[in-house]
Each structure stands twice: as structure tokens, then as C-alpha cells.
C-alpha positions in Angstrom: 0.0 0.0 0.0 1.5 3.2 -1.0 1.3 6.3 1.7 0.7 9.8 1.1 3.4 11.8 2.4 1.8 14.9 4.0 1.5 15.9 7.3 -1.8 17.9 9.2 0.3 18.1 12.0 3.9 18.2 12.2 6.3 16.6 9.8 9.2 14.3 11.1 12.6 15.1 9.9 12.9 11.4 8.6 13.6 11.1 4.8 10.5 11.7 2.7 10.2 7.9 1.7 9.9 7.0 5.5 7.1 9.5 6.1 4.3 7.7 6.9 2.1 10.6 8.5 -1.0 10.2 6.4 -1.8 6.7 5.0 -2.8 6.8 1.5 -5.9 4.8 2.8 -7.5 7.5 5.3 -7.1 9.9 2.1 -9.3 7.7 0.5 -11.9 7.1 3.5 -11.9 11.2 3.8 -13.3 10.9 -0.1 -15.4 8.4 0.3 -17.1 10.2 3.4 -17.4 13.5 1.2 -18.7 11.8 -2.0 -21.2 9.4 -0.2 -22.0 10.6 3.2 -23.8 7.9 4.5 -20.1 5.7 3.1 -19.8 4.6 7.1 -23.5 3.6 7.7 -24.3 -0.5 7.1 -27.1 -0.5 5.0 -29.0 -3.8 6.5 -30.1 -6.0 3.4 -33.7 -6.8 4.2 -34.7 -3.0 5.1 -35.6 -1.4 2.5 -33.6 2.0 3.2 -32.2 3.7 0.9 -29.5 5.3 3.6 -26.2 3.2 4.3 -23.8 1.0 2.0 -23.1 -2.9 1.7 -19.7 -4.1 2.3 -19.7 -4.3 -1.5 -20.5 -0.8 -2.6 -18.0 0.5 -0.2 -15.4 -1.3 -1.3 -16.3 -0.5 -5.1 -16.1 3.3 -4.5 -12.8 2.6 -2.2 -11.8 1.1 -5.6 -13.1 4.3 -7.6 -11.3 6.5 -5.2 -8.1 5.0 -5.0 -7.7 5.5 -8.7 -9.2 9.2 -8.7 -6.4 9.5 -5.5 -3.4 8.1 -7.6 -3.9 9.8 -10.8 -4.5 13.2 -9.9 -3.0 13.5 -6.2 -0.4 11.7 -5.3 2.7 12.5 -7.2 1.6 16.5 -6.3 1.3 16.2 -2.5 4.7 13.9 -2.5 6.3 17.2 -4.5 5.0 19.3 -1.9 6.2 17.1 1.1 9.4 16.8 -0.8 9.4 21.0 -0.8 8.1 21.1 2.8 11.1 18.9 4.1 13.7 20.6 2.4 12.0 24.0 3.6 12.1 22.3 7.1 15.5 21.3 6.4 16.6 24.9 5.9 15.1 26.6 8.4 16.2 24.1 10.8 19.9 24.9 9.8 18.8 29.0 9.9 17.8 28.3 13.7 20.7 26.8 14.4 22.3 30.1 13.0 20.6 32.3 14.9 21.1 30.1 18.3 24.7 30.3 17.6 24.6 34.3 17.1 22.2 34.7 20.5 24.5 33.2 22.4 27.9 35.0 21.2 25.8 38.1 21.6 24.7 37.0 24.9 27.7 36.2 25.9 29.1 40.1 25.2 25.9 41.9 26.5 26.5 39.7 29.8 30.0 40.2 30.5 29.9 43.8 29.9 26.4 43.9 32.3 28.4 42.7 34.9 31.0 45.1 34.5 33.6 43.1 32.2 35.3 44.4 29.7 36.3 42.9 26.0 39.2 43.1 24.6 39.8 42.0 20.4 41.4 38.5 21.9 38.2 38.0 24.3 35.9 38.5 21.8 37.6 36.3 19.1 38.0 33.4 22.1 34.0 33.8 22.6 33.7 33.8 18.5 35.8 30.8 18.1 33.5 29.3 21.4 30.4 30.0 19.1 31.1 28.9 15.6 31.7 32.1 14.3 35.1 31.8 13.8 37.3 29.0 13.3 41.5 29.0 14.0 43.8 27.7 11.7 47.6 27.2 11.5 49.2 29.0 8.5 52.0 29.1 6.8 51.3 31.2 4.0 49.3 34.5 3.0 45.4 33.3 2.5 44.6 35.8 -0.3 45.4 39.5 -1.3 43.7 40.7 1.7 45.5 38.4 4.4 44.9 40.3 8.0 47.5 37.6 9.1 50.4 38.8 7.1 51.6 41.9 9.2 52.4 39.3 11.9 54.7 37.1 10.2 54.5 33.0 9.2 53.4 30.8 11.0 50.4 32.3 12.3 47.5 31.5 13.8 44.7 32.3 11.8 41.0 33.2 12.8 38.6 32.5 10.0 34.9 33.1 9.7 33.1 30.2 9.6 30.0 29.5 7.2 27.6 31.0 9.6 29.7 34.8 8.5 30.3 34.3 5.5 28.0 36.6 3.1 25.4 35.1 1.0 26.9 31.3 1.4 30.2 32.8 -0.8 33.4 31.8 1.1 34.9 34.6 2.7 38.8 34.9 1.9 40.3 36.9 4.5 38.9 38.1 7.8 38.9 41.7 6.5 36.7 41.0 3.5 33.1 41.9 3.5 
């Protein structure tokens, strides 16, 4: 049985082919409720009501719906749970982002509220502590504009990490903008 792979509450961050948040079989139920609402009533044999279904007739239109489901719905809602993960994806990472840049800034605001004071080699300690920056040994000048290059080779290098970097481009130097 194939499932439908949507979610009317909130989506798991399993793979899209794992989703199984709404069975392709309740889809169908839902339509067969909306087309025929008496689809869930037993409709005895010798009454003569005209209200109800047989075990038969529901399974035909279960049939009938199950088709109309397939061909029209199902390869458009697994695109859009396909575009909802990778949205969910995303923004998970852009939280993570912003967590990592509350806490740096928290981390200034605090020290100086309790009467600290930061120095260049404090804040790059609590940058590094962060993700913002990143150290690395060089031995060499980076690129053209090489902040490390006045002091000399080897140095110790602090880089911005991905989470600085302007519009996902790598950054070169940590003077560039």
C-alpha cells in the first residue's frame, strides 16, 4: 500500500520515503465520506432503506477513489512534502544560526552587564567558542587581503566560519566583506 506523504500536524525530519504521517488509505476514507455521506453507515439488506452501503458498494467506491487518488493526487502532494522537508530542512539549519549568534551576543551583553570588559582577543575566544570563527595554523598568505600577514609566518589564523560568510560565498580573508 503506498502512503501519502503529508503531514496535518507536524512533519518528522525522517527522509521523505519514510514518512508515513498520512496513510494513503484514510485519504481515500476522507473521499469516500465526502462523496457518499452515508459511506460509514451498514445498510442492513432486508430493510428497505435507501440510507447506508453494503460491504460491496464501499469497497467498489474505495476502488473508484483509489484511482481518482493516484492519478490526480499523489505524485503533487509527495512534490510538496518533498518541498516542505527541504524547507524544514533549511530553516532548521537558519535556527541553528541564529542560536549560535544569541549566544555569542549574549555572551558580550552579559559580560559587559556585569561590568567586564572585552578586549579583540576576548571576543575572538568567545567567537571561536560560538562557531563564528574557526582558528587555523598558516604558513602562508590566504589571499590579497590576508589580516595575518603583518604578523609574520606561521600564524595562527581566525577565519569566519559559514555562519559569517556573506550570501553562502566563502569569505577569503577576515577583513573582507
Amino acid at each position: 500500500m503506498s502512503k501519502v506523504l503529508v503531514s496535518q500536524d507536524k512533519l518528522s525530519r525522517q527522509p521523505v520515503e519514510a514518512q508515513e504521517v498520512v496513510e494513503r488509505q484514510r485519504m481515500i476514507e476522507s473521499m469516500c465520506l465526502t462523496w457518499r455521506h452515508d459511506f460509514g453507515l451498514d445498510k442492513p439488506g432486508d430493510c428497505g432503506l435507501s440510507s447506508g452501503m453494503t460491504d460491496a458498494e464501499r469497497e467498489y467506491l474505495r476502488r473508484r477513489m483509489g484511482s481518482l487518488f493516484d492519478h490526480h493526487f499523489a505524485s503533487t502532494l509527495s512534490g510538496q512534502c518533498r518541498t516542505i522537508l527541504t524547507l524544514t530542512t533549511e530553516n532548521d539549519a537558519l535556527q541553528a544560526k541564529v542560536a549560535a549568534l544569541r549566544a555569542f551576543a549574549n555572551e558580550l551583553v552579559s559580560g559587559a552587564l556585569c561590568g567586564g570588559s572585552f578586549d579583540g582577543g576576548d571576543i575572538q575566544d568567545a567567537a571561536v567558542k560560538h562557531g563564528l570563527l574557526s582558528i587555523e595554523q598558516r604558513e602562508e598568505e590566504c589571499g590579497a587581503v590576508c589580516a595575518c600577514s603583518e604578523y609574520g609566518f606561521p600564524a595562527t589564523c581566525y577565519r569566519k566560519t559559514a555562519l559569517l560568510q556573506n550570501n553562502n560565498r566563502p569569505v577569503q580573508g577576515a577583513r573582507d566583506e
